[in-house]
N, C-alpha and C positions, 0 to 999 in steps of 0.2 A: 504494500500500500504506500508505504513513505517512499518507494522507488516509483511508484508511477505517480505518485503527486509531485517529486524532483521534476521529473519528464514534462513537465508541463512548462507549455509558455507563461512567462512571466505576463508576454503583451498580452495573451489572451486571458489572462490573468485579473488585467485591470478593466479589460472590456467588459471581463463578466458581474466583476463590482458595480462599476459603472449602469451596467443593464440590471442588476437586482437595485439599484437607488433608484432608473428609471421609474420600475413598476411600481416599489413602494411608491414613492411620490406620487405616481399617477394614480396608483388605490387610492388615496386620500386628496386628490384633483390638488395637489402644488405643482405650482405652473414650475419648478425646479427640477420636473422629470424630464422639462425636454430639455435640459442643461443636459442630464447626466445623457438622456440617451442620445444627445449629438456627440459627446467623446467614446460610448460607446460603438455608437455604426461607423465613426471614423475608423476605428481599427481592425471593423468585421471586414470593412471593404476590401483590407490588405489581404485578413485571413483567408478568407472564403478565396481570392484568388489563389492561392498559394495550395488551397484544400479543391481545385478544378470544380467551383460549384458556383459559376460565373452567375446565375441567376442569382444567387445570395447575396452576390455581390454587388451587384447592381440595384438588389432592394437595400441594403444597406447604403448606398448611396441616395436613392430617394427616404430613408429613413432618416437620412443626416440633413435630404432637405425640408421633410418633414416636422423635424425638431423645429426647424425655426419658422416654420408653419404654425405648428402649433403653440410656440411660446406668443407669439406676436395673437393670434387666436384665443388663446387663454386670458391673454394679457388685457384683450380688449373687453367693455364693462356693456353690460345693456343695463340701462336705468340705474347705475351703479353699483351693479350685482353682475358677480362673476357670470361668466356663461353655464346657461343649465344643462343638468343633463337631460335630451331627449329619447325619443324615442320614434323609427321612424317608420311609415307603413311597409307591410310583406314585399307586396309589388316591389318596390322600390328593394327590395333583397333577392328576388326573383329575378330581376332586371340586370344588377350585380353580379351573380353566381353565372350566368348565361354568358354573359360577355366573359369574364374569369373563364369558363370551358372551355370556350372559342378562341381567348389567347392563348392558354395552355396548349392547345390542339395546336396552334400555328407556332408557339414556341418551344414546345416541346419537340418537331418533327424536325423544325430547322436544327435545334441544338442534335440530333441525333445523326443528321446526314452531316454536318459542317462542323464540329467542333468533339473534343474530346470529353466532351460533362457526362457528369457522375447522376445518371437517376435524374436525363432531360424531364422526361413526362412531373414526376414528383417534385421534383426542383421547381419547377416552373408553377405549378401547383400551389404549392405554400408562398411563392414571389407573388403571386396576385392577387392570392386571396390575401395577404400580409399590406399589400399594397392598399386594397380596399379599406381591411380592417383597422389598417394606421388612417388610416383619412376620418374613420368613425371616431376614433379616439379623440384627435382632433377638434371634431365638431362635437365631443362629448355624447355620442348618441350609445345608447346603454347594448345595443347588441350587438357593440365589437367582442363584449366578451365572449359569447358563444365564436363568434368566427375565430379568436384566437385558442380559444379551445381546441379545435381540429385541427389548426395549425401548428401548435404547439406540440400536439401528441404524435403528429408524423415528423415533425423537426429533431423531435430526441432521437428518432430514430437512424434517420439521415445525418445526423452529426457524428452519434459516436461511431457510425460503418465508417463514416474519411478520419477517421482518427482525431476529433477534436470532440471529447470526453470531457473537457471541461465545460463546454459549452452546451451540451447534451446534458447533462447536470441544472444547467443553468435553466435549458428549456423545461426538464423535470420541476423541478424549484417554479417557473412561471407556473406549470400545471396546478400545485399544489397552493398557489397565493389566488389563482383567477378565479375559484369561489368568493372569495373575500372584496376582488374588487365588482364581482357582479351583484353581494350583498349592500356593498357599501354604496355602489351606483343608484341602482335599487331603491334604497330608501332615500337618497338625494334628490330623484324622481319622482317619488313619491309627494315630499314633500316640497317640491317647486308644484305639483297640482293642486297639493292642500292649498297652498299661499295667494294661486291665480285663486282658487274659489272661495277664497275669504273676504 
């Protein structure tokens, strides 16, 4: 155990800190998560190339531009109250998953004919629907947590086969907090309804 915890990258080390302060902070909606998770995806971007899992890599670049999406989003006040969390109709998740197929399908075949990637179909998979799901978080709408749920739970698995087990930990450890920020959302929603109907 102490021989394969040595094995480990330092840098992926501080990525993974980094990404467990993101989520805490974001369970508790401090706009300081998208601090932690722009130094985070900064250094996923290096990894994930280095582990041939190009799709990763390039959501971690739109995750790094994301952060400042969402700080600048967080940051801004309606009626002097942070941004709530919503919640938004099926359709509009029906609409989402369809288009997320259709890239996958189209980036999954090209990464298969034209490049050396590890698990195109699946890579590209977790890259969109991630893509999507960061956008939700974003706009604070409460069913990113279920999309990072499924995302989450095929990421563990895809991380520790290229050999970055620290990171695979990391997405475990997410698995295991995303009830808490679905509870915690949840009731933040709940009571932004109470308040409009007061």
């Amino acid at each position: 155990m102490l021989e394969q915890l040595a094995a480990w990258s330092p840098v992926e080390a501080i990525a993974v800190i980094f990404a467990v302060l993101y989520l805490l902070l974001a369970i508790g909606q401090n706009i300081w998560c998208w601090f932690c998770a722009g130094v985070s995806t900064a250094i996923y971007v290096w990894l994930f190339v280095d582990a041939k899992l190009y799709m990763e890599s390039l959501l971690n670049g739109f995750y790094f531009l994301m952060a400042i999406y969402g700080w600048l989003t967080w940051r801004s006040r309606q009626d002097d109250h942070a941004l709530p969390v919503t919640v938004w109709p099926g359709k509009v998740h029906a609409v989402a998953l369809a288009v997320i197929s259709l890239l996958v399908f189209i980036a999954g075949t090209w990464l298969t004919r034209y490049s050396n990637a590890a698990f195109p179909y699946i890579d590209s998979a977790t890259t969109f629907a991630a893509i999507w799901a960061t956008f939700l978080v974003a706009r604070k709408v409460l069913e990113n947590w279920w999309y990072w749920l499924a995302i989450d739970t095929v990421s563990v698995f895809i991380y520790w086969s290229r050999g970055l087990e620290l990171t695979s930990v990391l997405f475990l450890v997410y698995l295991l907090l995303i009830p808490f920020g679905l509870i915690r959302w949840t009731r933040s929603y709940r009571d932004t309804l109470q308040d409009v109907r007061a």
